[in-house]
mmCIF file of the C-alpha atoms, coordinates in Angstrom:
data_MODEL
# 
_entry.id   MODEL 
# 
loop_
_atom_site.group_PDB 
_atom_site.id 
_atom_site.type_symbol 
_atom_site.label_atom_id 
_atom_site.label_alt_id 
_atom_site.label_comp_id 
_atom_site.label_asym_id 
_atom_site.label_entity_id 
_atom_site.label_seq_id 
_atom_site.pdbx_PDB_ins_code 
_atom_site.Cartn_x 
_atom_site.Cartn_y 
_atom_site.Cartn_z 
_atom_site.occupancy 
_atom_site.B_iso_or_equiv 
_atom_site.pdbx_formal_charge 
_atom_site.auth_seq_id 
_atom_site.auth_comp_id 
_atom_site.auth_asym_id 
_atom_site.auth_atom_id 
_atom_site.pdbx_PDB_model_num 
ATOM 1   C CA . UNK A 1 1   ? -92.226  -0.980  -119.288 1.00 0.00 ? 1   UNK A CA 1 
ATOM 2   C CA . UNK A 1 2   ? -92.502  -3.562  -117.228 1.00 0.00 ? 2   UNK A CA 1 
ATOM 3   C CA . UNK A 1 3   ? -93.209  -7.374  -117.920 1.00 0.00 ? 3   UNK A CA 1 
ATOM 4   C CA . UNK A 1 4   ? -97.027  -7.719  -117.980 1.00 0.00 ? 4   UNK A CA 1 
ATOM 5   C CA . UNK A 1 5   ? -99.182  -10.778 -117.170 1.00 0.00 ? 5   UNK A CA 1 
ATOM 6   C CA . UNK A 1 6   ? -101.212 -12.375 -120.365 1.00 0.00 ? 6   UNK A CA 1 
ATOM 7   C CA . UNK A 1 7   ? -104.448 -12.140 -118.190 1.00 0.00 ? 7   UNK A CA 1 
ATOM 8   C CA . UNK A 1 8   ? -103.986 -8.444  -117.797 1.00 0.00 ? 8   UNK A CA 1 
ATOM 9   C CA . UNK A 1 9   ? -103.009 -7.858  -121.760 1.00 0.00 ? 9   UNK A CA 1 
ATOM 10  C CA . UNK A 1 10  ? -106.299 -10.178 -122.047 1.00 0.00 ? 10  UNK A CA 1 
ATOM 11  C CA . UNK A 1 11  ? -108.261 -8.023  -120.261 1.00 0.00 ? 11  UNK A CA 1 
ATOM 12  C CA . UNK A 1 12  ? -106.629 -4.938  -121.413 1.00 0.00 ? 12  UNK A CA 1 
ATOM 13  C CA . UNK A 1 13  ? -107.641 -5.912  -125.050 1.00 0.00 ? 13  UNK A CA 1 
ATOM 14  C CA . UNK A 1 14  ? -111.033 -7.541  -124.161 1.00 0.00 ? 14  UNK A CA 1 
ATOM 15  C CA . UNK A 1 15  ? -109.490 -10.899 -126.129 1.00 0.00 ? 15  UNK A CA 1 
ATOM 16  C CA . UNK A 1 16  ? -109.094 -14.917 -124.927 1.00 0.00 ? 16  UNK A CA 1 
ATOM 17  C CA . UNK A 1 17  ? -106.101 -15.445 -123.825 1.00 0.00 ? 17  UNK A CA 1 
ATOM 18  C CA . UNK A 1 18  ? -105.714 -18.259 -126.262 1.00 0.00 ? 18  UNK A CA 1 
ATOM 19  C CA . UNK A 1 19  ? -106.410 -15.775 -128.694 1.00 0.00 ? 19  UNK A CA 1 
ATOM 20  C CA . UNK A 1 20  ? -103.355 -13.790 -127.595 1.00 0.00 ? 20  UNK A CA 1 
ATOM 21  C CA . UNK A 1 21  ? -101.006 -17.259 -127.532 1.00 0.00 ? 21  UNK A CA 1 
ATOM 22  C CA . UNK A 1 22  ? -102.697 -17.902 -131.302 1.00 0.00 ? 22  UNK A CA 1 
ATOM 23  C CA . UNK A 1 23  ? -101.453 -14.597 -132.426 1.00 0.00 ? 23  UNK A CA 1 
ATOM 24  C CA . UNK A 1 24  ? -97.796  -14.872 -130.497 1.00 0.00 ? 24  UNK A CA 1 
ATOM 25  C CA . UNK A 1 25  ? -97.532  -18.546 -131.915 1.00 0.00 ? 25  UNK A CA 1 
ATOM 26  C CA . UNK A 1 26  ? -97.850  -16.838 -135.669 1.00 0.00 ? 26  UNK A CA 1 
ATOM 27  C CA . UNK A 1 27  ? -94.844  -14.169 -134.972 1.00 0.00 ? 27  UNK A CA 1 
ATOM 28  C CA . UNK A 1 28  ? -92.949  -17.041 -133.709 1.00 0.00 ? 28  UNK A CA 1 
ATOM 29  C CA . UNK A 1 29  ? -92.933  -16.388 -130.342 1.00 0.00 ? 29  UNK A CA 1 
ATOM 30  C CA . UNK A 1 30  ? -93.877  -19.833 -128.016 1.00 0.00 ? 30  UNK A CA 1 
ATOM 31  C CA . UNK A 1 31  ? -96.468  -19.613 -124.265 1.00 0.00 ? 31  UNK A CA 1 
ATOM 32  C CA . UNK A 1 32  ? -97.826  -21.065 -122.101 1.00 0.00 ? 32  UNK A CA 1 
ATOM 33  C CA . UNK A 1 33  ? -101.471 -20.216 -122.417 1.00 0.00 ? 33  UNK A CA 1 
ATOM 34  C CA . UNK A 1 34  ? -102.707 -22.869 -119.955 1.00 0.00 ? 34  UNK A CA 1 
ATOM 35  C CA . UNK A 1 35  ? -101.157 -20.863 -117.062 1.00 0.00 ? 35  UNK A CA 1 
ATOM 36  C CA . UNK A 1 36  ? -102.915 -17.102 -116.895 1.00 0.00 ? 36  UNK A CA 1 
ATOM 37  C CA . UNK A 1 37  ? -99.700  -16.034 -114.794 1.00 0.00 ? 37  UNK A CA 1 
ATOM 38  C CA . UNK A 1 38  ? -97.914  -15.959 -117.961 1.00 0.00 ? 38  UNK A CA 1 
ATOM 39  C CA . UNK A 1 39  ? -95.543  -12.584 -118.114 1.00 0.00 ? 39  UNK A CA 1 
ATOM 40  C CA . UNK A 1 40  ? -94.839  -11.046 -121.497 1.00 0.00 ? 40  UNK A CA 1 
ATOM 41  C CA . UNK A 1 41  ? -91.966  -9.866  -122.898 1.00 0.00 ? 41  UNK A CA 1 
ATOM 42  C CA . UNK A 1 42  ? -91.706  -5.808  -123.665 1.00 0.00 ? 42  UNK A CA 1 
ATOM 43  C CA . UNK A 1 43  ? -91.697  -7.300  -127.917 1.00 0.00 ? 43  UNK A CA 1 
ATOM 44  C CA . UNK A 1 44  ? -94.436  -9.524  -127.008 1.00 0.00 ? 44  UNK A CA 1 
ATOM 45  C CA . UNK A 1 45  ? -96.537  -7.069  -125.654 1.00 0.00 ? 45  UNK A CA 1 
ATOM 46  C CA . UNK A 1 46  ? -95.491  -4.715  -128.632 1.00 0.00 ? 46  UNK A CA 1 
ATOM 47  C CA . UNK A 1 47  ? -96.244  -6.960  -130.954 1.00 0.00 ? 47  UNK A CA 1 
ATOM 48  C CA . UNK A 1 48  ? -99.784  -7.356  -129.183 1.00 0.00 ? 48  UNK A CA 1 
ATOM 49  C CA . UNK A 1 49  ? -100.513 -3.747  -129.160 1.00 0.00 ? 49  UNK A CA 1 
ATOM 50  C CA . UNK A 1 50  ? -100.348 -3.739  -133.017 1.00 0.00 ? 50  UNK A CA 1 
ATOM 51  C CA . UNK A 1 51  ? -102.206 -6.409  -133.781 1.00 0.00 ? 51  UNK A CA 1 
ATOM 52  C CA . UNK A 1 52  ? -105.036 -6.134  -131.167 1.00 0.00 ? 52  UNK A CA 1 
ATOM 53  C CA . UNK A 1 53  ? -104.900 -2.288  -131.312 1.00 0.00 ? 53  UNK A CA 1 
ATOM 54  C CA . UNK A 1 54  ? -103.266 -0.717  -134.210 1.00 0.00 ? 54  UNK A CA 1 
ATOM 55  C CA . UNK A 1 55  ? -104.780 2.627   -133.915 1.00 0.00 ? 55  UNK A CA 1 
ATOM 56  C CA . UNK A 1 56  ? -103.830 3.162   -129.851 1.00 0.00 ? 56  UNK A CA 1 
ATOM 57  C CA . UNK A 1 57  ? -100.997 5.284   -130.991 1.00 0.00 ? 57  UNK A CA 1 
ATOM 58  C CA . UNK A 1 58  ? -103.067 7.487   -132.711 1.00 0.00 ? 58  UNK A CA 1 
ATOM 59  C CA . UNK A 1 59  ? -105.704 7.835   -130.291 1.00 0.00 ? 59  UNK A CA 1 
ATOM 60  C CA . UNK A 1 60  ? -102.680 8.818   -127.436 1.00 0.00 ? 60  UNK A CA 1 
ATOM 61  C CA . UNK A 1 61  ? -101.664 11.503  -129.440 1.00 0.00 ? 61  UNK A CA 1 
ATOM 62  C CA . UNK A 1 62  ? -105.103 12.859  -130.294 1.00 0.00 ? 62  UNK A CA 1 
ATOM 63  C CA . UNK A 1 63  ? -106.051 12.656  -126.955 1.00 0.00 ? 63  UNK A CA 1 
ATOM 64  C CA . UNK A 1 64  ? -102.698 15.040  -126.250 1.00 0.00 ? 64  UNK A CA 1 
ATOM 65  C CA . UNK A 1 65  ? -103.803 17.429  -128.956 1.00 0.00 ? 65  UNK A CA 1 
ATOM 66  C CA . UNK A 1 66  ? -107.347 17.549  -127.229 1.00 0.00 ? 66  UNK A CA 1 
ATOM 67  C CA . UNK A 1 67  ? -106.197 18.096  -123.725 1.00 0.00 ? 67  UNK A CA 1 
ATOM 68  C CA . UNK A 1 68  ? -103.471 20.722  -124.910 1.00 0.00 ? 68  UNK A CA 1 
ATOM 69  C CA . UNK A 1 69  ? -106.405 23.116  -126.533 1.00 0.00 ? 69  UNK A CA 1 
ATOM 70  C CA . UNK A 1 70  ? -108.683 22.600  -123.540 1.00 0.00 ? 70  UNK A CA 1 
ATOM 71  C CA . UNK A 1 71  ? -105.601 23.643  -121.568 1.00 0.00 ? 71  UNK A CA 1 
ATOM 72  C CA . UNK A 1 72  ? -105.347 26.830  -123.608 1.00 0.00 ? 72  UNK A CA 1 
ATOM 73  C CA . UNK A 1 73  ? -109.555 27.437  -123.749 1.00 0.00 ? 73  UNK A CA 1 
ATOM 74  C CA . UNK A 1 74  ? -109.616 27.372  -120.315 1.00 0.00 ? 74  UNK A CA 1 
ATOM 75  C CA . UNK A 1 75  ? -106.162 29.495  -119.532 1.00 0.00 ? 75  UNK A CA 1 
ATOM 76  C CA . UNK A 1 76  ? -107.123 32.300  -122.390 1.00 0.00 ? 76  UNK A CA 1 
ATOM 77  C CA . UNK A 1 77  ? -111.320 32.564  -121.194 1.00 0.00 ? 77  UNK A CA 1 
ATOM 78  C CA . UNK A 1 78  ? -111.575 35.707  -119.545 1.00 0.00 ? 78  UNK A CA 1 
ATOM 79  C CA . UNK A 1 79  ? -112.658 35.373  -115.789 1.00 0.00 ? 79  UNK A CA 1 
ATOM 80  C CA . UNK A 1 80  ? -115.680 36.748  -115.107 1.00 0.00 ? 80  UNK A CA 1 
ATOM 81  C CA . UNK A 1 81  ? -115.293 39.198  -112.381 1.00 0.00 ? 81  UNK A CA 1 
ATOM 82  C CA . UNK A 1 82  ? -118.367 41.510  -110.637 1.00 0.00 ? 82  UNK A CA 1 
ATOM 83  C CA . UNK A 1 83  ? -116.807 45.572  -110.661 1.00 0.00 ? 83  UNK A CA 1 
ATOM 84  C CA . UNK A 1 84  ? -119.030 46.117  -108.486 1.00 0.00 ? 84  UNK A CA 1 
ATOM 85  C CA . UNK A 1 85  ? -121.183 44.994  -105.518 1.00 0.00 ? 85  UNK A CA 1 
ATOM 86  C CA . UNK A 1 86  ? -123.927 47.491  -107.050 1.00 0.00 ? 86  UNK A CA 1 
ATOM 87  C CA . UNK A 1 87  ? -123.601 45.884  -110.592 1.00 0.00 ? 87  UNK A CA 1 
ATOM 88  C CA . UNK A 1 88  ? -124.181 42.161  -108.974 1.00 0.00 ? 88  UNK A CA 1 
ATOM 89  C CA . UNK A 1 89  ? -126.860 42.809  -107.050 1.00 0.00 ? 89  UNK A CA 1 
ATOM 90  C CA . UNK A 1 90  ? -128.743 44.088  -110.225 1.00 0.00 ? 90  UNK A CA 1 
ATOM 91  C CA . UNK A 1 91  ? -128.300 41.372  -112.527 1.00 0.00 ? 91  UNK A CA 1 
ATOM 92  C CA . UNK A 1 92  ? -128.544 38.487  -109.696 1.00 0.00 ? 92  UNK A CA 1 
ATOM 93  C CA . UNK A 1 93  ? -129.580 38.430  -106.199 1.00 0.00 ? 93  UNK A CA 1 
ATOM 94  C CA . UNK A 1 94  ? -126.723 37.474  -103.710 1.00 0.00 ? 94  UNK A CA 1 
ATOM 95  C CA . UNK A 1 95  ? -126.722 34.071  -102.123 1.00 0.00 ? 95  UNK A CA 1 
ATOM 96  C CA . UNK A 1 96  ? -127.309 34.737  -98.323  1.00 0.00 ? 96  UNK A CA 1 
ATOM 97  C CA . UNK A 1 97  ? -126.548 31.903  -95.424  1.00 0.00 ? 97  UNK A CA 1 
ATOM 98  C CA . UNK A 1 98  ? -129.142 29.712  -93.838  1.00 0.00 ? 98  UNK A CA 1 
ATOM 99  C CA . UNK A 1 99  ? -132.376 31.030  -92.973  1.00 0.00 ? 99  UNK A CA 1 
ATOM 100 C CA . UNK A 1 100 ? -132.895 30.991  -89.071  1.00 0.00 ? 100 UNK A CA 1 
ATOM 101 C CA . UNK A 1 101 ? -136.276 28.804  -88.348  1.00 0.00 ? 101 UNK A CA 1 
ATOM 102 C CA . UNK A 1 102 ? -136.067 28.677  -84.645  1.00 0.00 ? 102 UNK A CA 1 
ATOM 103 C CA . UNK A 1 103 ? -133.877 29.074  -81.629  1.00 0.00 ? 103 UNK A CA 1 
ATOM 104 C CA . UNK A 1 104 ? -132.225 26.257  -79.644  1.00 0.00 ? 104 UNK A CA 1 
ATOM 105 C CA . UNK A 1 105 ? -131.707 26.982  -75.808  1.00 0.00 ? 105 UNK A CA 1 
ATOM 106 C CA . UNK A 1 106 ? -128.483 25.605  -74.401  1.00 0.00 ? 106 UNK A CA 1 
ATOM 107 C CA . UNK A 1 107 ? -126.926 25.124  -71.443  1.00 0.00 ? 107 UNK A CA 1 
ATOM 108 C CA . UNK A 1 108 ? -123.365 26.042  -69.842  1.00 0.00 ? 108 UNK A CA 1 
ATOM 109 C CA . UNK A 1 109 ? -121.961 22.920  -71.298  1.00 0.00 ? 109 UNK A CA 1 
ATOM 110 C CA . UNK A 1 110 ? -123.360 23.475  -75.277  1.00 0.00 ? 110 UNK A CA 1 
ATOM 111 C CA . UNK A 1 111 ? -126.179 20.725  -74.242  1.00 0.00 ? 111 UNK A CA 1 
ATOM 112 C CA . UNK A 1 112 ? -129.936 21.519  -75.472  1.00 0.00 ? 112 UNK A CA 1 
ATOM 113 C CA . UNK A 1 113 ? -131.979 22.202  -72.956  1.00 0.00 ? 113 UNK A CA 1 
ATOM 114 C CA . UNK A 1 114 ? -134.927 19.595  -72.774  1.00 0.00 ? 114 UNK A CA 1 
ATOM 115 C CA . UNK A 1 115 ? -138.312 21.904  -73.088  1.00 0.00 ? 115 UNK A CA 1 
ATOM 116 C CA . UNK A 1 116 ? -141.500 20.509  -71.057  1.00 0.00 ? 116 UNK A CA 1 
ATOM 117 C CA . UNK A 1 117 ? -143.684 18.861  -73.108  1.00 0.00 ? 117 UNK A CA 1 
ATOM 118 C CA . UNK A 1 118 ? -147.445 20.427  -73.702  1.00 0.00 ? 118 UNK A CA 1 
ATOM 119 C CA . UNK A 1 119 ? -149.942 18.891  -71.293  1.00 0.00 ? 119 UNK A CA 1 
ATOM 120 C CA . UNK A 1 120 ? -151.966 16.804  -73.230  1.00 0.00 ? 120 UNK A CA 1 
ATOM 121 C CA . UNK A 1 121 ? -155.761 18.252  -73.496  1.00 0.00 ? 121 UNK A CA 1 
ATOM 122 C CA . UNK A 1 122 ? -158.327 14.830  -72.649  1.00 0.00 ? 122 UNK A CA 1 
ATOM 123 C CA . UNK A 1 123 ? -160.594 14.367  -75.052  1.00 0.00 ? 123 UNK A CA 1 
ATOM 124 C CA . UNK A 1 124 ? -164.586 13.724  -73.547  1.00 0.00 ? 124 UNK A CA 1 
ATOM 125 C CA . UNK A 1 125 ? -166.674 11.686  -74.901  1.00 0.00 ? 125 UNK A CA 1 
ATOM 126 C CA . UNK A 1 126 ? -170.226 13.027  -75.784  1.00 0.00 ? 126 UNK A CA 1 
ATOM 127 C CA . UNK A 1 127 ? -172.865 10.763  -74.079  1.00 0.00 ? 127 UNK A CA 1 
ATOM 128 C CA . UNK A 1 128 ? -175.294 10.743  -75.876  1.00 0.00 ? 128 UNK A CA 1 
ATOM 129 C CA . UNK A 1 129 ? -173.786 10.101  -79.020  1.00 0.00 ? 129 UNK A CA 1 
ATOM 130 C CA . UNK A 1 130 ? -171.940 7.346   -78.252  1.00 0.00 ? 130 UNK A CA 1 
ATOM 131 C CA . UNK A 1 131 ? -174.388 5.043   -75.966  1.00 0.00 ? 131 UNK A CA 1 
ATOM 132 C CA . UNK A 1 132 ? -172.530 1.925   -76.857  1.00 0.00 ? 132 UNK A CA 1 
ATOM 133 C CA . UNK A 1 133 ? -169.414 2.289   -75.330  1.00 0.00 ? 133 UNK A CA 1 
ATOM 134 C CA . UNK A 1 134 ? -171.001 3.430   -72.054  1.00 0.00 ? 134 UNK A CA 1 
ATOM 135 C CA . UNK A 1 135 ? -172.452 -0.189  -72.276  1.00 0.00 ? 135 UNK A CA 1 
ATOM 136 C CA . UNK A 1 136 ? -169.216 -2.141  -73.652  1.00 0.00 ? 136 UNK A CA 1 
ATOM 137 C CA . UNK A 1 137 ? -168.224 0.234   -70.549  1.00 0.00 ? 137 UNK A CA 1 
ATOM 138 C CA . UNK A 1 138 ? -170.314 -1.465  -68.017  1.00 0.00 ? 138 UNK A CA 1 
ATOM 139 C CA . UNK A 1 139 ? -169.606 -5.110  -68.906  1.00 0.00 ? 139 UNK A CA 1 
ATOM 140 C CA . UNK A 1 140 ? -165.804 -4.973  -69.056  1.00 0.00 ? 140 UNK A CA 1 
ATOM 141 C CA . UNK A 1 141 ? -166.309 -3.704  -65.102  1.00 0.00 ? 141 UNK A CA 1 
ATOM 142 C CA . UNK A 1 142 ? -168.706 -6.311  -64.803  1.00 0.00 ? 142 UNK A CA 1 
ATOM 143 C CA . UNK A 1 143 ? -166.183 -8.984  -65.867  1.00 0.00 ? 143 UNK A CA 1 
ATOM 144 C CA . UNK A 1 144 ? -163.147 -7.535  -64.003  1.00 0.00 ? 144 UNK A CA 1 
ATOM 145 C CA . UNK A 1 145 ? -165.424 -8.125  -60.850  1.00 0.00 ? 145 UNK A CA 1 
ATOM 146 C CA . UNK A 1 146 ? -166.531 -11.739 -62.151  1.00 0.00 ? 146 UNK A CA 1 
ATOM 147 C CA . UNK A 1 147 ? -162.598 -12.509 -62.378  1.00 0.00 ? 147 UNK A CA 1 
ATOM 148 C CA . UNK A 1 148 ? -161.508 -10.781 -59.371  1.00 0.00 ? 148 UNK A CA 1 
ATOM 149 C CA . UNK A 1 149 ? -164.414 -12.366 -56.926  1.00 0.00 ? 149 UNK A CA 1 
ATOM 150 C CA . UNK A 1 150 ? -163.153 -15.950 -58.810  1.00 0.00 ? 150 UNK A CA 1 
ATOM 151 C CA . UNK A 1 151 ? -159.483 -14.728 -57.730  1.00 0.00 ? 151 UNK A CA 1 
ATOM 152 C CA . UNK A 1 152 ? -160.418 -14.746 -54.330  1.00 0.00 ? 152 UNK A CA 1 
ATOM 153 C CA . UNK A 1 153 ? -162.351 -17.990 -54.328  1.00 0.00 ? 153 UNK A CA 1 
ATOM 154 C CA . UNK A 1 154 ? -159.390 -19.937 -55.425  1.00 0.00 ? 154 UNK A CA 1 
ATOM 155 C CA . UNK A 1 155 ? -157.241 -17.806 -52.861  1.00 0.00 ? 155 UNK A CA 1 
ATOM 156 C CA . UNK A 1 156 ? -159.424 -19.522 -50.257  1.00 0.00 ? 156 UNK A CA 1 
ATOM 157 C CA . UNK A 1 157 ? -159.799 -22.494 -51.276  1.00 0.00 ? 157 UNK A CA 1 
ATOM 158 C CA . UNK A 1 158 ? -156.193 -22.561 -50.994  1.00 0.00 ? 158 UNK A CA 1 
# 
């Protein structure tokens, strides 16, 4: 294994790194804890291990157990195979591709072709339900002239 910093043993067993120098000091082992660039023997790091975590071993090795049997429960599970396309289609319905909404027209060089869009219908206005606008209407012409005829009487002034 190789050396290990004290910050990443720190981390690794969610513990102060003072904590770690502390526990070195009492196995008679000297650090520099100021400095968290510190690297760790192979024995320091053992001796770590056991103190901060003396059930890792024992986890490891459970965990090997438990992967081994799920290796087996998944290599002896039979496969579930269909015999036949007749038996499937009872029991489930088969999953079919996209369903085809619409159709795209392209050109020679795989471009969509741009489609016209729909004349727009105008929309009338009823007269005689609406008499105010045909008065709001008239005025806004009547100012456009008022600001036009002013216009011109600056133009010649000019």
């Amino acid at each position: 294994m190789p050396r290990i910093k004290i910050s990443q043993a720190a981390k690794e067993f969610n513990v102060t790194i003072q904590s770690l120098a502390d526990q070195l000091n009492k196995k008679g082992i000297s650090i520099d804890a100021s400095n968290p660039n510190t690297r760790l023997d192979e024995s320091a790091y053992d001796i770590l291990v056991e103190a901060f975590q003396p059930d890792r071993k024992e986890r490891e090795r459970i965990d090997r157990i438990r992967q081994e049997k799920e290796k087996e429960k998944s290599a002896s599970a039979p496969v579930n195979t269909p015999a036949s396309p007749a038996s499937s289609a009872k029991g489930q319905s088969e999953i079919q591709g996209p369903k085809v909404v619409g159709k795209i027209s392209l050109d020679k060089h795989n471009n969509p072709i741009p489609t016209p869009p729909a004349p727009a219908r105008p929309q009338k206005l009823r007269q005689n339900r609406l008499p105010h606008l045909r008065r709001l209407k008239h005025l806004s012409r009547k100012n456009q002239n008022q600001r036009c005829q002013s216009r011109k009487l600056k133009l010649k002034h000019l």
